[in-house]
C-alpha positions in Angstrom: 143.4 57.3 171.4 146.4 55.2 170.7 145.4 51.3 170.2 147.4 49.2 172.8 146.6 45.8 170.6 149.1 47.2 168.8 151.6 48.3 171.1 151.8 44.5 173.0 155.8 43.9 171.8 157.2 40.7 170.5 155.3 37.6 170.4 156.4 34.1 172.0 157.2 32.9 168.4 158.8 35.6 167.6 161.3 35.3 170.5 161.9 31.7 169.6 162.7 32.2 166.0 165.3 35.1 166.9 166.6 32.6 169.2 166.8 29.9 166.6 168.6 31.6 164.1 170.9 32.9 166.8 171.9 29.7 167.7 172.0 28.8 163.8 174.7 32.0 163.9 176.4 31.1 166.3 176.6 27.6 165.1 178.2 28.5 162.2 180.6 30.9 163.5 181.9 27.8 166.0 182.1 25.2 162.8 184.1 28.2 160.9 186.4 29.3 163.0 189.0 26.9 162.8 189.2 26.4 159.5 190.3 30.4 159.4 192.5 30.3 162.0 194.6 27.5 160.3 194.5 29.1 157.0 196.0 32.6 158.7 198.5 30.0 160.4 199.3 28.6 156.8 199.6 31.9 155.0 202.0 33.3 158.1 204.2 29.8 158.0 204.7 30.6 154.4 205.1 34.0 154.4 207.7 33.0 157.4 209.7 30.2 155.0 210.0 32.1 151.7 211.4 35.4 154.2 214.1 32.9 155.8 214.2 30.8 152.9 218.0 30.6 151.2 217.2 27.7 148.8 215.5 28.2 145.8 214.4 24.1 145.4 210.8 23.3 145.7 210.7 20.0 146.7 213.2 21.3 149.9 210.6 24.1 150.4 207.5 21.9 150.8 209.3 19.4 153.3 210.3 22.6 155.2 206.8 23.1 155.4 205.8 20.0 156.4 207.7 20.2 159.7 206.5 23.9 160.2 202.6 22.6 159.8 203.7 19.8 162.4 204.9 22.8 164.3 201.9 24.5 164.5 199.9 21.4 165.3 198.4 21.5 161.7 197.6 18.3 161.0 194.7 18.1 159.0 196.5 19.8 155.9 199.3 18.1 154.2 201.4 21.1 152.6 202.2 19.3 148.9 198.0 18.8 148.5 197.3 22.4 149.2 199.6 24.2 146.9 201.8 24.3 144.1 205.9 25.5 144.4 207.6 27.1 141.4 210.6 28.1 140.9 210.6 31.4 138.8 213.7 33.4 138.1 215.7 32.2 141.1 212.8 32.7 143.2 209.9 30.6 144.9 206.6 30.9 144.0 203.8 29.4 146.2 200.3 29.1 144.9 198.0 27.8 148.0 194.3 26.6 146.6 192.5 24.4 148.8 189.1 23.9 150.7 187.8 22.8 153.4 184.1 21.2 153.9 182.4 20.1 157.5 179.4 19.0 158.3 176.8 21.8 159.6 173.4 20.1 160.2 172.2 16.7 158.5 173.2 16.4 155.0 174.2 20.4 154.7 178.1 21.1 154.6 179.9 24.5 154.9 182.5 24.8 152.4 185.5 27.4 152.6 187.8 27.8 149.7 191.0 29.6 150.5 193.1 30.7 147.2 196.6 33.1 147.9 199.9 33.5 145.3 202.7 34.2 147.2 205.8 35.5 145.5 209.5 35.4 147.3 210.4 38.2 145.8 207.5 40.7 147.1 208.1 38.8 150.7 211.7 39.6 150.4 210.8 43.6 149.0 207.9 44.3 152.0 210.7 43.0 154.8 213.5 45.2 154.0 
C-alpha cells in the first residue's frame, strides 16, 4: 500500500520560508534595478557623445557629459568621478569604473561595480 504520511505536500513552514526568500528576491531585484538602468543610460550617453563627438579635448568631452547626465535626469553620478578621458592618437578614450552601494537590510549593502573602455575609434568603425 502506498503510505499517505508521506504523500501530505508542503508544510506551513515550508510555505513561509519560500515566501521569505521570495520577498528577499524580490527585494533585491527592486534595490538593483536602478542602479542598472542608469549604468545602460551612461554607457548609451557615451557611446552617443564619442559617435557625435568632433572635438578630440577631454575636459570639453566630460562637461558635454555633464549636461547629457542632467539630461537624462542622472543625478546621482557626476561624470569626471566615474571615469577617466584620454586622448589617444586624435581620438577619445573613456574608461568608466565606478560603484554603487545601497543599503539592503540592517547593516548589509549591495554593491555593484560597473567597469567599460570605450574607444572613439571602434564607436566611429561599428556606425558606419
Amino acid at each position: 500500500m502506498i503510505n499517505m504520511k508521506a504523500q501530505r505536500g508542503a508544510s506551513y513552514w515550508g510555505i513561509m520560508i519560500g515566501i521569505m526568500l521570495g520577498v528577499i528576491v524580490i527585494k533585491a531585484a527592486l534595490i538593483t534595478w536602478p542602479a542598472y538602468w542608469d549604468n545602460r543610460l551612461i554607457n548609451a550617453s557615451i557611446e552617443e557623445k564619442l559617435r557625435s563627438s568632433t572635438s578630440s579635448d577631454p575636459a570639453k568631452f566630460v562637461q558635454d557629459l555633464e549636461q547629457q547626465f542632467s539630461l537624462n535626469n542622472l543625478r546621482d553620478v557626476q561624470a569626471k568621478d566615474i571615469m577617466k578621458v584620454s586622448n589617444s592618437g586624435g581620438e577619445l578614450v573613456v574608461q568608466l569604473d565606478y560603484e554603487v552601494r545601497k543599503n539592503f537590510m540592517g547593516n548589509v549593502d549591495l554593491v555593484m561595480s560597473f567597469e567599460k573602455q570605450f574607444d572613439q575609434r571602434a564607436i566611429k568603425a561599428g556606425a558606419k
